[in-house]
C-alpha positions in Angstrom: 0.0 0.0 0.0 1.2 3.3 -0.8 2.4 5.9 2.3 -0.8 8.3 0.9 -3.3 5.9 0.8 -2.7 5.6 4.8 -4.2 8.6 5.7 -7.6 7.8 3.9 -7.7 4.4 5.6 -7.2 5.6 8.6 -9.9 8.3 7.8 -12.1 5.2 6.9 -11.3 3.4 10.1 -12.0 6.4 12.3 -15.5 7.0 11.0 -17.2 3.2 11.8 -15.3 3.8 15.2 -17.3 6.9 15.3 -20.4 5.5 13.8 -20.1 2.9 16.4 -20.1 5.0 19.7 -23.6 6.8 19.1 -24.6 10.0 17.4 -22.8 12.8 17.8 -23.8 16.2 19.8 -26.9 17.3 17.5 -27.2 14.5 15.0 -29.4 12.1 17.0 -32.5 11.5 14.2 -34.4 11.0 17.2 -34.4 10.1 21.1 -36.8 7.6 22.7 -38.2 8.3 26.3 -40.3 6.1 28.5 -42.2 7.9 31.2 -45.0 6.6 33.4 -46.4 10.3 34.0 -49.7 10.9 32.5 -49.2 11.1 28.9 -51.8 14.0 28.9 -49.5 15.2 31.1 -46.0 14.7 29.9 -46.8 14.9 26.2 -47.3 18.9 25.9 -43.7 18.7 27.7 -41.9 16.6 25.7 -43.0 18.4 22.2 -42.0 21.4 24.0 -38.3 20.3 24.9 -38.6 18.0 21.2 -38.6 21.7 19.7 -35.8 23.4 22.2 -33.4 20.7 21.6 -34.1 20.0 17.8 -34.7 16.3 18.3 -37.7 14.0 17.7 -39.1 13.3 20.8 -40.8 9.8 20.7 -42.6 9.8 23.8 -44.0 5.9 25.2 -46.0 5.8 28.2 -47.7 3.2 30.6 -51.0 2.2 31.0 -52.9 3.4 33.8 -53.3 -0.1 35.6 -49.6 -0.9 35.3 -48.1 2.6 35.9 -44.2 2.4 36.3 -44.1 -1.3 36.7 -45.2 -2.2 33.0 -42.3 0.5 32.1 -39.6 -1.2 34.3 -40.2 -5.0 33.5 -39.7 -3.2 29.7 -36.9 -1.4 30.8 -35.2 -4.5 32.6 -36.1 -6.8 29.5 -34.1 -4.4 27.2 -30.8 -4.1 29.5 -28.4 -5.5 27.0 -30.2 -3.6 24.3 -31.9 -0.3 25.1 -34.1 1.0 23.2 -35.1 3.9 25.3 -32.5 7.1 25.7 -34.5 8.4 28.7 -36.9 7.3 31.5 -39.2 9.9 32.7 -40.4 8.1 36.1 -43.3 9.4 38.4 -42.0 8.2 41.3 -38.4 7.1 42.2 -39.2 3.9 43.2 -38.6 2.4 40.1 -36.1 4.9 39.5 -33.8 3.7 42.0 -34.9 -0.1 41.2 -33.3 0.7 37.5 -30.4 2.4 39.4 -29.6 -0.9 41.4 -29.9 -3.2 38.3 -27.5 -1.8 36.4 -30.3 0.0 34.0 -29.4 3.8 35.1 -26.2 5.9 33.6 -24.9 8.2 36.2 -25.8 12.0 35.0 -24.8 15.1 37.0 -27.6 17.6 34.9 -26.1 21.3 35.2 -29.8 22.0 35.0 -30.4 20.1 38.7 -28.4 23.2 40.5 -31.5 24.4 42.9 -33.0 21.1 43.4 -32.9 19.8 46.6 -31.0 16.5 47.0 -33.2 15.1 49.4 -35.5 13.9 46.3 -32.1 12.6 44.1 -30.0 9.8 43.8 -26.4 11.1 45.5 -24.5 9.2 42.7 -26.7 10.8 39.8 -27.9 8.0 38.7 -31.5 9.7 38.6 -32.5 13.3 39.9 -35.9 14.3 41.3 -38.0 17.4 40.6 -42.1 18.4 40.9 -43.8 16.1 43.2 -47.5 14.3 43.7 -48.0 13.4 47.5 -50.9 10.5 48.4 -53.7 12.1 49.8 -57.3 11.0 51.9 -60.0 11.7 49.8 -63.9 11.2 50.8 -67.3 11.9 49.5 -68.7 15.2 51.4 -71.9 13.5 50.3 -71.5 10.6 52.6 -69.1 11.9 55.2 -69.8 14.6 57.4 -66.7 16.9 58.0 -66.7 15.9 61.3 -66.2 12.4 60.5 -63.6 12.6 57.6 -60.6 10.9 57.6 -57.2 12.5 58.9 -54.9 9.5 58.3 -54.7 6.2 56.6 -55.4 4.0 59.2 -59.3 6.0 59.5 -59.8 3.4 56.6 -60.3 1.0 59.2 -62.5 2.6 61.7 -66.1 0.9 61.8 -67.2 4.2 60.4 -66.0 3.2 56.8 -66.8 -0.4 56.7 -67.2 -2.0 53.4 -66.5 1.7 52.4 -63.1 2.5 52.3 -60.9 1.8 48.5 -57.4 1.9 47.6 -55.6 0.5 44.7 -53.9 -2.5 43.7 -50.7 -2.0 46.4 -48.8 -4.4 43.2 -48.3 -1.5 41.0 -48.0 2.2 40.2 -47.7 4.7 43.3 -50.1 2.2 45.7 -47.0 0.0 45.8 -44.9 2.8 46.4 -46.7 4.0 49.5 -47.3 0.5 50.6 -43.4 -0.1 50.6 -43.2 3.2 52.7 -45.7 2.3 55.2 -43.4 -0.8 56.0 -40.5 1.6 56.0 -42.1 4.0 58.7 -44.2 1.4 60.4 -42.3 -1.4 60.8 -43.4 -4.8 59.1 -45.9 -5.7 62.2 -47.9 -2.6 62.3 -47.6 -2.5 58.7 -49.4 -5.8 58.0 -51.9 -4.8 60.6 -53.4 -2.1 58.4 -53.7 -4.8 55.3 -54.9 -7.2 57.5 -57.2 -4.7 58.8 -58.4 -2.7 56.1 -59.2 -6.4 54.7 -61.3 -7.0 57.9 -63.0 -3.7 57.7 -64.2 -4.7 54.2 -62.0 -2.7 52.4 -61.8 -2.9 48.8 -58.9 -3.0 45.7 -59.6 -1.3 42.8 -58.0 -1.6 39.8 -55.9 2.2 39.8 -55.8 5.0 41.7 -58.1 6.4 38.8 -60.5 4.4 39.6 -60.5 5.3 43.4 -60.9 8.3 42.9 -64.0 8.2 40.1 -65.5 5.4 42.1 -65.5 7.6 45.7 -66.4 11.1 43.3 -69.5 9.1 42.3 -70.6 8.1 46.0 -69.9 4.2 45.4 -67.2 4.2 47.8 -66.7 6.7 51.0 -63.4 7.5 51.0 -60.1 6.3 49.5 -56.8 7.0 48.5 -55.1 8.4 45.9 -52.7 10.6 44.3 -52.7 14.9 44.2 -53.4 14.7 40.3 -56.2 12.3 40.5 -57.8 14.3 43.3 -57.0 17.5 41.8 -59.2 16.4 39.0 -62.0 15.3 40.1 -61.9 18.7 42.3 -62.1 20.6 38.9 -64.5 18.7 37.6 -67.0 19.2 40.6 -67.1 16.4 42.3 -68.1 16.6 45.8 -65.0 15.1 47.2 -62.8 16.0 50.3 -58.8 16.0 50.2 -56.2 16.1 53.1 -53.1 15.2 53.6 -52.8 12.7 55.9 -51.4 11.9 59.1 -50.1 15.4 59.5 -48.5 15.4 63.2 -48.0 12.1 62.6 -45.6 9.7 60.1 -46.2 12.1 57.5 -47.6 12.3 54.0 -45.6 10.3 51.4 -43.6 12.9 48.7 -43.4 11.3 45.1 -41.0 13.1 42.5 -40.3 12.9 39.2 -37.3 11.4 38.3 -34.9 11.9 35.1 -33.2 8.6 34.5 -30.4 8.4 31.7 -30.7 4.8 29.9 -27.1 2.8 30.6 -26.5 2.4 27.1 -28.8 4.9 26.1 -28.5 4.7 21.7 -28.3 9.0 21.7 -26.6 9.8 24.9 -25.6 13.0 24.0 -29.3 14.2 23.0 -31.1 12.1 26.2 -28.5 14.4 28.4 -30.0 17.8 26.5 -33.9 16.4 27.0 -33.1 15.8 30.9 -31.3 19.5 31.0 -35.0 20.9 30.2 -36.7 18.7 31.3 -35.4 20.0 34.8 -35.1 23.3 34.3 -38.0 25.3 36.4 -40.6 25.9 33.3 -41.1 22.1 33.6 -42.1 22.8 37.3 -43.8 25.7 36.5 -46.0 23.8 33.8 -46.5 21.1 36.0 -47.9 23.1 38.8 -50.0 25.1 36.3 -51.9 21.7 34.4 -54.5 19.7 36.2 -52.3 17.5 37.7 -51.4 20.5 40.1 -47.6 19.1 40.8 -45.9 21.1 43.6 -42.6 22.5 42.6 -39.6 21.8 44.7 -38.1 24.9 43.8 -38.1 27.7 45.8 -40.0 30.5 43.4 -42.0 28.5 41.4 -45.6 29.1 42.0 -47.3 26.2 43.3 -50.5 25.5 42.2 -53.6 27.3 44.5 -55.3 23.5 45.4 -52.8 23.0 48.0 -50.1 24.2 50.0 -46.7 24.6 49.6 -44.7 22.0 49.8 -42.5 23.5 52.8 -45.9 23.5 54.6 -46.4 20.2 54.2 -45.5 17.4 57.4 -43.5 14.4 54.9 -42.9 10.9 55.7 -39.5 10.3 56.1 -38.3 7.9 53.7 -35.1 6.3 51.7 -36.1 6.0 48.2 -33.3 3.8 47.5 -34.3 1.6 50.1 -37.6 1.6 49.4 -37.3 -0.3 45.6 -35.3 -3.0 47.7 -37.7 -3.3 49.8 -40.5 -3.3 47.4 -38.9 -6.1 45.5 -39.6 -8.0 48.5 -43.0 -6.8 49.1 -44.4 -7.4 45.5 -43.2 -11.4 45.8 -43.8 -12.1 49.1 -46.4 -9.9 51.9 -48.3 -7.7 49.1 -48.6 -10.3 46.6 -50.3 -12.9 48.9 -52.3 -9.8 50.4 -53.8 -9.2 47.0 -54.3 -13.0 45.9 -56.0 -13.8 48.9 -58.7 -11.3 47.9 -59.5 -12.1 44.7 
């Protein structure tokens, strides 16, 4: 081979190795994000940041009945292959489960400055912003102020027998709050209230959607669900109750939004820019302003007139990390037998 036909091979060589290692800053044809937020929701959002960044935006969410976990078992399935760039998470549950199974990429957003840790991963292997929290709601219909709930054990007073609801505790933000209950409870007084609310004639629903249409309409007393779900039936007139329970108590559970960069992701450099404004405050501030009502974590973003502030607000003090380990042993053990045993 001739000493000038080097250079070109080399050129050659230098482009598959290129080709090879992702698109380059700007040059992604697309990016694919997962995200188990309402797509009503997160859609408006992602076409927003699609447009800021320059970059198709294929957005794939859950179904209501699976929420998160249909996402993960996806996410988990395509480990040596990812398909997704980005997973938009409503709670960090699964968040930290992809983070301790080798799914997560550690990302350090510039855009995160002003968040507060407590809601993040410390090794940046997903980063928390706008939060839901679980909240009491009842029918004013059927409950007398007096007699509504102020935490989630009410659920098992004889007052709300065969009238109380919550979701399936497998899935979603249920099995979330069921794994913190454990947490803050301890395992014994923990099964007590499944036990209990079983007792009391308590009822699973399919979602916390359905909770919260099925107590709206007067078929159920009182239930729980999330901020958004409440916050909707609110606007649409439905003669419904919320608090936030157990104030002076263990708390009210606090579910972020996480941003989780893929391990692996196919356009790195392009799921990094979509999580950069996707935490910046506008997201917060858009959030907040929709009907899901999200409470910003950022000091100086408006939070939404519904409810208070989320400063104001007594949380339950969890781990997020080790709640997803401990929910992996919920959901095949206690929870799961919980929920077969009633069907």
């Amino acid at each position: 081979m001739r000493a000038r036909g080097i250079p070109r091979l080399l050129g050659v060589i230098l482009l598959v190795i290129a080709s090879g290692c992702g698109d380059p800053p700007g040059e992604a044809p697309f990016i694919v994000v997962y995200t188990s937020v309402d797509d009503v929701f997160a859609r408006p959002i992602a076409e927003r940041i699609a447009e800021e960044i320059g970059v198709e935006v294929r957005l794939v969410p859950d179904t209501e009945e699976t929420k998160s976990t249909g996402l993960l078992n996806r996410l988990l399935a395509e480990k040596e292959r990812p398909v997704a760039d980005v997973f938009w998470s409503g709670d960090p549950v699964r968040a930290a489960t992809l983070a301790r199974r080798g799914v997560a990429a550690s990302y350090r957003s510039p855009a995160a400055e002003g968040l507060p840790q407590r809601y993040s991963s410390p090794s940046g292997l997903w980063t928390g912003f706008s939060v839901r929290a679980r909240v009491l709601i009842w029918n004013r219909n059927l409950v007398a102020a007096a007699d509504a709930p102020s935490g989630v054990f009410d659920l098992l007073d004889a007052r709300f027998r065969e009238q109380a609801c919550i979701a399936n505790p497998l899935f979603g933000t249920t099995s979330m709050h069921a794994a913190a209950l454990f947490q803050a409870l301890g395992r014994e007084r923990a099964q007590a209230f499944f036990d209990g609310f079983r007792v009391n004639g308590g009822k699973v629903l399919s979602s916390n959607g359905e909770v919260k249409r099925r107590v709206a309409s007067g078929e159920f007393a009182v239930g729980i669900t999330d901020t958004d779900d409440a916050n909707v039936a609110r606007l649409e007139g439905k003669p419904i109750g919320i608090v936030f329970p157990d104030q002076g108590g263990i708390g009210t559970l606090i579910i972020p939004n996480c941003a989780v960069l893929i391990a692996g992701a196919p356009h790195e450099a392009a799921a990094q820019r979509f999580i950069d404004s996707l935490l910046e405050s506008e997201t917060e501030a858009e959030l907040a302003r929709s009907e899901a009502a999200q409470l910003p974590v950022r000091p100086g973003v408006v939070s939404p007139a519904a409810f208070p502030a989320l400063a104001s607000i007594e949380a339950m003090v969890v781990d997020y990390d080790v709640l997803a380990a401990l929910l992996d042993d919920l959901s095949t053990g206690f929870l799961r037998q919980w929920v077969e045993a009633g069907e």
